[in-house]
C-alpha positions in Angstrom: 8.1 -6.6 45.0 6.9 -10.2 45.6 7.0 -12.6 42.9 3.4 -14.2 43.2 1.3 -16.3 40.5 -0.5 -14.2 38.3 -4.1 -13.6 38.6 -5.7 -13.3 35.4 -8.7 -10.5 36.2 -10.8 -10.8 32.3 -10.1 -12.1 28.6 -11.4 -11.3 25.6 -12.0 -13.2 22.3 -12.6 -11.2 19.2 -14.1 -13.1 15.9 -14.6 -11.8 12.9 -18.2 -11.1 11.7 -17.1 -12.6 8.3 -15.8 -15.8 9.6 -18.7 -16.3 11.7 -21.0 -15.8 8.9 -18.6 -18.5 6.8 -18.7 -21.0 9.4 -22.5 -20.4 9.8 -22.8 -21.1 6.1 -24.2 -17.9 4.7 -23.8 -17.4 1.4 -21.2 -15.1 0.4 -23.6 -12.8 -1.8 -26.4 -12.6 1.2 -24.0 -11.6 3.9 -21.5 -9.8 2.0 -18.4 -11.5 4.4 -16.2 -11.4 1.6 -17.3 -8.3 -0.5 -15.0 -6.2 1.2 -11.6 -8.4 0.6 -12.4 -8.8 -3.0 -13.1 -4.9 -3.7 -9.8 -4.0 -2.1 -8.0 -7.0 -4.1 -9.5 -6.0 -7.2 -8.4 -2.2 -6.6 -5.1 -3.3 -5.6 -4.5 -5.3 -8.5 -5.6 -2.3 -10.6 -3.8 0.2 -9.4 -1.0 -2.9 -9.3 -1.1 -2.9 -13.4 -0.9 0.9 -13.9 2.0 1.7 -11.7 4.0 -1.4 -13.4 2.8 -0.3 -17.0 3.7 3.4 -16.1 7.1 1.8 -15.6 7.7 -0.5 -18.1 6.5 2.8 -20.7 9.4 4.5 -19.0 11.6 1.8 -20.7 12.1 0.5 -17.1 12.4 -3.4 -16.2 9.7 -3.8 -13.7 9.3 -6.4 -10.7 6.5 -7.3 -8.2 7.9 -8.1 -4.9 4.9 -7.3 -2.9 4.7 -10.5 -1.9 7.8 -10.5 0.2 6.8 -7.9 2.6 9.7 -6.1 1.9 8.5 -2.3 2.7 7.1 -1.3 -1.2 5.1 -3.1 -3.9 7.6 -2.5 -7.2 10.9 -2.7 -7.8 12.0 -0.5 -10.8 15.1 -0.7 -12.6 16.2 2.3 -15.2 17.5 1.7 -18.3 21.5 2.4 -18.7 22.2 6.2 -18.8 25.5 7.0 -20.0 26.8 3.8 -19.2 25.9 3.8 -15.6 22.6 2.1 -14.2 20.8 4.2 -12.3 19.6 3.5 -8.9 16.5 1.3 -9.0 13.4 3.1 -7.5 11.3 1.3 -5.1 7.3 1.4 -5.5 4.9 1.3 -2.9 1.3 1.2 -4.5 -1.9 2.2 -2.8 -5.3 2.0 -5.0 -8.2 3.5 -3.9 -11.9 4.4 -4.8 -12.3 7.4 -6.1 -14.0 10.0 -3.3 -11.7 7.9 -0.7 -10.0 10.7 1.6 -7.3 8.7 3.0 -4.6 6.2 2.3 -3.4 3.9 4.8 0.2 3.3 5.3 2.2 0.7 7.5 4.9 1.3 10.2 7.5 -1.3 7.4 6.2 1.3 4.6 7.0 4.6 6.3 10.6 3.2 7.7 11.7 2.0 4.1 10.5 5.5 2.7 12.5 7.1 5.4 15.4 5.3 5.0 15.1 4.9 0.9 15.0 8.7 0.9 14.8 9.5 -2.9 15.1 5.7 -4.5 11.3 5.4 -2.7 8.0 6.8 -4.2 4.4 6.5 -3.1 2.2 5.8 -6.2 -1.4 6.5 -5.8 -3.8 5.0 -8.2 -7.7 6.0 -8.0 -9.6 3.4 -9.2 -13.7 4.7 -10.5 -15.9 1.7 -12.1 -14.8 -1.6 -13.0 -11.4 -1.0 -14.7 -10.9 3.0 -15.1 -8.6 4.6 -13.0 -6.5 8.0 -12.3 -3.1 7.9 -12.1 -0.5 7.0 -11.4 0.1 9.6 -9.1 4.2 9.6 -7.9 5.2 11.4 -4.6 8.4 11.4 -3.4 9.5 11.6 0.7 6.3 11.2 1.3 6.9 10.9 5.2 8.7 13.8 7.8 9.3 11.5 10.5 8.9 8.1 12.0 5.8 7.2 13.8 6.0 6.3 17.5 6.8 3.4 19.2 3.3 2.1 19.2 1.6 2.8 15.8 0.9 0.1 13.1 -0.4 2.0 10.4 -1.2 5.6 9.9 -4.4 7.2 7.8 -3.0 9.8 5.4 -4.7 12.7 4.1 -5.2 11.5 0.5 -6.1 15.3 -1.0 -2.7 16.8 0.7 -0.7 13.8 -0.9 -2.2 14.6 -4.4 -1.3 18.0 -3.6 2.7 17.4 -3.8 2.2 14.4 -6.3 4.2 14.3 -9.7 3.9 13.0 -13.3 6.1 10.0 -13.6 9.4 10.2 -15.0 12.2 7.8 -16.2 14.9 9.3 -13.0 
């Protein structure tokens, strides 16, 4: 081994299309660079509003921590049973189009739904038009094992997950 300077062989710079068209100045409804970002926002907020007024129907106090990155979207805390509180059940919420296939999942979302075991559920929403929508659809251990070292994200078949999805309930 001989400690040398590094020689730096190629480089890549990758920019996206959108931002390129932004900075060019097309407008956002003749190059579309912004469609995309507002669908998915719009379904997410959707399917967002279901799974939290599933929830609170359940006589459930409901909060939206999806904005601290945490591993899931809701945090759901049962009414007293008995005295006792039961444990609070932790949300993560994926909207999609209807006719989508698959769901897309983080590395941070499948650990916390290892880990959480049964206080974790993955709540599919299926969002068709403006403001209907299917759903909420509940599965529980939705994940075998942890992904290798290496993956991100992983694409989940959305038709299998349905297949082992359940009706919400209050426990």
């Amino acid at each position: 081994i001989v400690s040398a300077t590094p020689v730096v062989l190629g480089g890549a710079l990758v920019i996206p299309a959108g931002l390129l068209m932004q900075r060019k100045g097309v407008p956002q409804e003749n190059g579309g660079w912004s469609a995309d970002t507002e669908a998915r926002a719009r379904v997410e907020r959707i399917a967002m509003q279901a799974v939290m007024k599933t929830e609170r129907a359940l006589g459930c106090d409901v909060i939206d921590v999806s904005a601290q990155k945490c591993g899931w979207d809701v945090t759901s805390i049962p009414t007293v049973v008995d005295g006792r509180i039961p444990a609070s059940r932790h949300i993560e919420v994926k909207g999609r189009s209807k006719g989508a296939s698959t769901i897309t999942v983080t590395r941070n979302e499948v650990f916390y739904g290892l880990n959480q075991a049964d206080k974790f559920i993955l709540a599919v929403v299926l969002i068709d038009g403006d403001d209907n929508f299917e759903g909420p659809y509940y599965i529980r251990r939705p994940f075998k094992q942890e992904p290798d070292w290496a993956v991100t994200s992983i694409n989940l078949d959305l038709s299998a997950l349905l297949e082992q999805a359940e009706a919400p309930c209050p426990i």
